[in-house]
C-alpha positions in Angstrom: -1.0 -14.8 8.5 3.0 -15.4 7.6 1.8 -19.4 6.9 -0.8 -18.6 5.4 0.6 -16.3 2.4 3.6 -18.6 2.2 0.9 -21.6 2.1 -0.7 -19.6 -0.9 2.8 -18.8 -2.8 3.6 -22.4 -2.6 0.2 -23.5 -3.8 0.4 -21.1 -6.9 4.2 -22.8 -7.4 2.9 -26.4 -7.7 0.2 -25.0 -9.9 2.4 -23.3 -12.3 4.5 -26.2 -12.5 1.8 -28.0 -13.9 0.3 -25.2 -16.2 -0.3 -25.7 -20.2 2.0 -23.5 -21.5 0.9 -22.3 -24.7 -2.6 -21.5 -22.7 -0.4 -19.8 -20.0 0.9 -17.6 -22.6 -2.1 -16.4 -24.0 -3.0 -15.4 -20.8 -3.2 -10.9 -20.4 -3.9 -9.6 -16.9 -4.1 -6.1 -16.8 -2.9 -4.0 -13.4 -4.4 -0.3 -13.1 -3.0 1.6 -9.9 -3.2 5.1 -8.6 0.5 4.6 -8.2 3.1 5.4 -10.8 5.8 2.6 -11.3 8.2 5.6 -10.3 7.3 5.9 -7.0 9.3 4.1 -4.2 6.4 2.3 -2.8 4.5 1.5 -6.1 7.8 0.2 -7.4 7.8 -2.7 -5.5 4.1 -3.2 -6.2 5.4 -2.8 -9.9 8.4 -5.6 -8.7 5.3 -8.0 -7.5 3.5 -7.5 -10.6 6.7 -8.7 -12.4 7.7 -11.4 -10.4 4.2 -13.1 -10.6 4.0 -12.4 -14.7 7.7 -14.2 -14.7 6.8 -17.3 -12.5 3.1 -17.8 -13.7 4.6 -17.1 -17.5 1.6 -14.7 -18.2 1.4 -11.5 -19.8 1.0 -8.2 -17.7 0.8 -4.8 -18.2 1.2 -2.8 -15.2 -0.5 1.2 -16.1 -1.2 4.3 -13.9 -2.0 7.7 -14.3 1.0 10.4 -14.7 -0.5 11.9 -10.8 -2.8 10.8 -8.6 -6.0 11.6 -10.9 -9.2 10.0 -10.7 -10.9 10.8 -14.2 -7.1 9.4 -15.6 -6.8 6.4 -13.8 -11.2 5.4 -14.7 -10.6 6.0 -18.5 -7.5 3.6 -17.7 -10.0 0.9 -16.7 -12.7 1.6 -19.1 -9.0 1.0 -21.6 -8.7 -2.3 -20.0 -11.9 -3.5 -20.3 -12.2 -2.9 -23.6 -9.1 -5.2 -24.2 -10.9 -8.1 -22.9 -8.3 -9.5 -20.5 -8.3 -13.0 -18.9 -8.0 -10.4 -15.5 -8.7 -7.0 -14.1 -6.4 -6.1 -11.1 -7.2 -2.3 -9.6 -6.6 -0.2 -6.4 -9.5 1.5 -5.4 -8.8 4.8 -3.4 -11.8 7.1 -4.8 -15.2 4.2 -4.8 -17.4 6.9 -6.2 -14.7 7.8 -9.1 -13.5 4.4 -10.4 -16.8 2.2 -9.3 -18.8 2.7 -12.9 -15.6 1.6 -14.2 -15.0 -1.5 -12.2 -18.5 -2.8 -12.6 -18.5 -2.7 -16.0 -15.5 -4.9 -16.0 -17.5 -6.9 -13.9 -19.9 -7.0 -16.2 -18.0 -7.4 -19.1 -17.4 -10.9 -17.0 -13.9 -10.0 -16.6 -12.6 -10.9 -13.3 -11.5 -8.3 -11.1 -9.1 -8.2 -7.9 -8.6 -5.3 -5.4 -5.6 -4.5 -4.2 -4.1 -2.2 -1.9 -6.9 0.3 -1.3 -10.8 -0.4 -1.1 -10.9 -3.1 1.1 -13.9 -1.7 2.5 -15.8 -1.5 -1.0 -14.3 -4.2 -3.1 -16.9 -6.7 -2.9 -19.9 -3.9 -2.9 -18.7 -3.8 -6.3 -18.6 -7.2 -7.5 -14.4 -7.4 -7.2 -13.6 -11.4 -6.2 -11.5 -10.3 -3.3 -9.1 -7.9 -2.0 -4.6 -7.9 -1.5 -4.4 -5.8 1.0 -4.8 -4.4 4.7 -7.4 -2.2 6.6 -6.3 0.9 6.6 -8.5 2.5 9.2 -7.5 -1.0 11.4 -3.9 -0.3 10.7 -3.6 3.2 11.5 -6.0 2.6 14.8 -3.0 0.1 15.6 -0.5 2.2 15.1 -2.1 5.0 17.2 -2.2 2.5 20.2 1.0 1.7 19.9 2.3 5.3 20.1 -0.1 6.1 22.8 0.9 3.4 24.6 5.4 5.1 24.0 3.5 7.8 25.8 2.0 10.1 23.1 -0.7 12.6 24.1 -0.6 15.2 21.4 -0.3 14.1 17.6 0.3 14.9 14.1 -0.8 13.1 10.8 1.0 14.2 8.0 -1.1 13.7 5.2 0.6 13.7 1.6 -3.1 12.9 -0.6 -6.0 14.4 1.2 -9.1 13.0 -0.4 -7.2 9.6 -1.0 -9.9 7.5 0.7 -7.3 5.0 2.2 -4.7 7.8 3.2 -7.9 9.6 4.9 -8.7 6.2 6.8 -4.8 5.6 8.0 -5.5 9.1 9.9 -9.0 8.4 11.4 -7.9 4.8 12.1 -4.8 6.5 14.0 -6.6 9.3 15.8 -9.1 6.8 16.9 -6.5 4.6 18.4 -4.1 7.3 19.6 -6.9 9.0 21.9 -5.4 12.2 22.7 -5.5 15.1 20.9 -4.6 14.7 16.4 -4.5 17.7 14.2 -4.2 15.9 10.4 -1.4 18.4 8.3 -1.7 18.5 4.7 1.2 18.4 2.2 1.7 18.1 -1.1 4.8 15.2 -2.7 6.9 17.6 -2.1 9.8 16.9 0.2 10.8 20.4 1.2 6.8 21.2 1.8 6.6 18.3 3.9 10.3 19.1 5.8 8.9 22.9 6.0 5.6 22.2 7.3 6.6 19.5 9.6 8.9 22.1 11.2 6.3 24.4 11.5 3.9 22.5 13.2 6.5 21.5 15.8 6.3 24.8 16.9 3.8 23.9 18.9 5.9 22.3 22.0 2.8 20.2 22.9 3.4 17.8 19.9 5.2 15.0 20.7 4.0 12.6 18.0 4.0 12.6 14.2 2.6 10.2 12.0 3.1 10.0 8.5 1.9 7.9 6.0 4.4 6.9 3.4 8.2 6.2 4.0 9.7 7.4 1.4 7.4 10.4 0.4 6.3 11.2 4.0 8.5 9.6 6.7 11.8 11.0 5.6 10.9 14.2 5.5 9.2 14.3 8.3 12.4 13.3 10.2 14.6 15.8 7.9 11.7 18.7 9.6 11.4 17.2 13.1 15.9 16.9 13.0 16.1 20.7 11.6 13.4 21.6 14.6 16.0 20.2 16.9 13.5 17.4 18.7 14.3 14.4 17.3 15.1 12.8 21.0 11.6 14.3 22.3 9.3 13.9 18.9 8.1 10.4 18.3 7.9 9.8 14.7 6.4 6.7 12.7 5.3 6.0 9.1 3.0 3.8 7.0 5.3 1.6 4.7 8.8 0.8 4.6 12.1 2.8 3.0 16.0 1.5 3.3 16.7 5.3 5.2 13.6 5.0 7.1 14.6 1.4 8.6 17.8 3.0 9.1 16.7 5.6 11.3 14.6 2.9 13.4 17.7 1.2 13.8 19.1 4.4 15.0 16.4 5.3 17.4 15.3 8.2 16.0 11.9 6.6 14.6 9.5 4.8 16.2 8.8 2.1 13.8 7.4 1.2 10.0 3.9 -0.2 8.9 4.7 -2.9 6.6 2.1 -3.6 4.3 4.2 -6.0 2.5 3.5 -4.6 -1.2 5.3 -6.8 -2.8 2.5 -9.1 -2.1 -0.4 -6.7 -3.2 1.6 -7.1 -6.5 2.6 -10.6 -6.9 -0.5 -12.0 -5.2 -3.5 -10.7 -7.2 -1.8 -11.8 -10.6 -0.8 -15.1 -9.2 -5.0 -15.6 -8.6 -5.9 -14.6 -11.4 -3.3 -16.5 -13.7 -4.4 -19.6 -11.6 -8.4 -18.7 -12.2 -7.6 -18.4 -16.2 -5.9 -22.0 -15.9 -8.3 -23.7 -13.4 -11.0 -21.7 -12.2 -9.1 -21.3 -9.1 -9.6 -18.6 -6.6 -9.6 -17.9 -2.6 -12.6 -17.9 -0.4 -11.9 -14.2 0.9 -9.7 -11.3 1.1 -6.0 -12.0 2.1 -4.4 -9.3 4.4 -0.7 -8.3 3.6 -0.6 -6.3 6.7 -0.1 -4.4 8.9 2.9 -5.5 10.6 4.6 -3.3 13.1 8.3 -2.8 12.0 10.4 -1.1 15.2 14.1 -1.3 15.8 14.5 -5.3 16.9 13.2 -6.2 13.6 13.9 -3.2 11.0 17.7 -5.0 10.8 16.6 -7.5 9.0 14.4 -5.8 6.4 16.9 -2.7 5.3 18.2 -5.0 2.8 15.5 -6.2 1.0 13.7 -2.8 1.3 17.0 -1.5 -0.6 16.5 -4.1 -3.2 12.7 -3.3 -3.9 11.0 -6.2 -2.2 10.1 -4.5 1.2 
């Protein structure tokens, strides 16, 4: 999969270099997320989105709701589409809330990507393809993997219940985990999460807890599973990547990070559609970011870039 992103990277390089530049210039892609620019993970989104507007020399607004609000972000498209952009880039983690809106972009005849969330309904509604990984698939992986450390009892600490793809990382992990998975809700909160985290611990059977954002979920949940004093007998692992969280990998007190390599989900939709504005250009088929497994023999050589905003 590593080749074959690097193989599309380069491909959009060679294009670029040959690109029109006055027609590059005209060209307007316009990102909606459910993520604000100010979160740690959506930053780096926010840093792909960037990267790709800079190298393809195309203009890009990036745009969000203030919180994680369906009715918000669906006037955000129906904005969008009414500015007629050469591109349409959206995450999708409510299908029945922000559907009417994408298929009238695609209506409209404005392409559209997918990117981070709604892998499983992107094409349904008419989107060219979709950045991303399987959530459900991702979290079913990580659940084998902490079965197979020796987890029997787990936790899934869940920051956005009714986020469709935060909903599948916890199926996805329950199903491959096997034994026996309460899901906890939370709010962004950090002390919430550290409080309730503690809590649940109460409960000596637990001996795994999965959350499903580093820097919103994952740290906390160490701060509550450290202040429960069973941070040598509590497995814990996240979705996503943080500089701390990688640190506490290397440290041994977490399992590992689910890299869905972001940065990617970003850079990778704009580079398409700058290339389909300029050529007609586009993949076959939805490109998978991730997941990759991050534990302590690799999480060395990712703290760095994570700190810089690219991991």
């Amino acid at each position: 999969m590593k080749r074959f992103l690097a193989g599309m990277i380069a491909a959009a390089a060679i294009a670029v270099a040959g690109a029109t530049p006055s027609v590059a210039q005209q060209t307007r892609i316009i990102v909606v997320s459910h993520g604000q620019a100010a979160d740690p993970f959506w930053s780096v989104v926010k840093n792909g989105v960037a990267k790709a507007a800079a190298d393809l020399k195309v203009s890009v607004d990036y745009r969000a709701p203030e919180t994680f609000d369906m009715v918000a972000m669906s006037q955000l498209i129906d904005a969008a589409v009414n500015q007629k952009p050469a591109g349409l880039v959206v995450s999708i983690p409510d299908a029945s809330a922000l559907g009417p809106s994408i298929q009238k972009a695609v209506a409209a005849g404005i392409p559209v990507i997918s990117m981070n969330s709604g892998s499983d309904v992107s094409k349904k509604l008419g989107a060219l393809l979709h950045v991303g990984q399987d959530e459900f698939d991702a979290g079913k992986a990580a659940g084998e993997k902490l079965a197979s450390m020796g987890g029997k009892v787990g936790v899934c600490v869940n920051h956005e219940v009714g986020n469709v793809a935060l909903d599948l990382r916890c199926k996805g992990f329950a199903e491959g985990f096997k034994g026996k998975v309460t899901v906890l809700p939370v709010s962004n909160d950090p002390s919430e999460i550290r409080s309730k985290v503690k809590a649940a611990l109460s409960d000596a059977s637990v001996d795994t807890v999965m959350a499903l954002s580093a820097s919103l979920g994952g740290e906390p949940t160490l701060a509550g599973v450290k202040e429960a004093g069973k941070i040598a007998s509590v497995r814990v692992a996240t979705f996503d990547l943080s500089a701390n969280f990688l640190k506490a990998i290397v440290a041994g007190e977490a399992a590992f990070g689910i890299d869905q390599q972001q940065f990617l989900q970003g850079y990778l939709p704009v580079a398409f559609l700058a290339l389909n504005a300029e050529y007609g250009l586009v993949p076959g088929g939805n490109v998978p970011s991730g997941p990759n497994l991050v534990t302590k023999e690799k999480a060395a050589q990712v703290v760095d870039l994570s700190a810089k905003g690219i991991r």
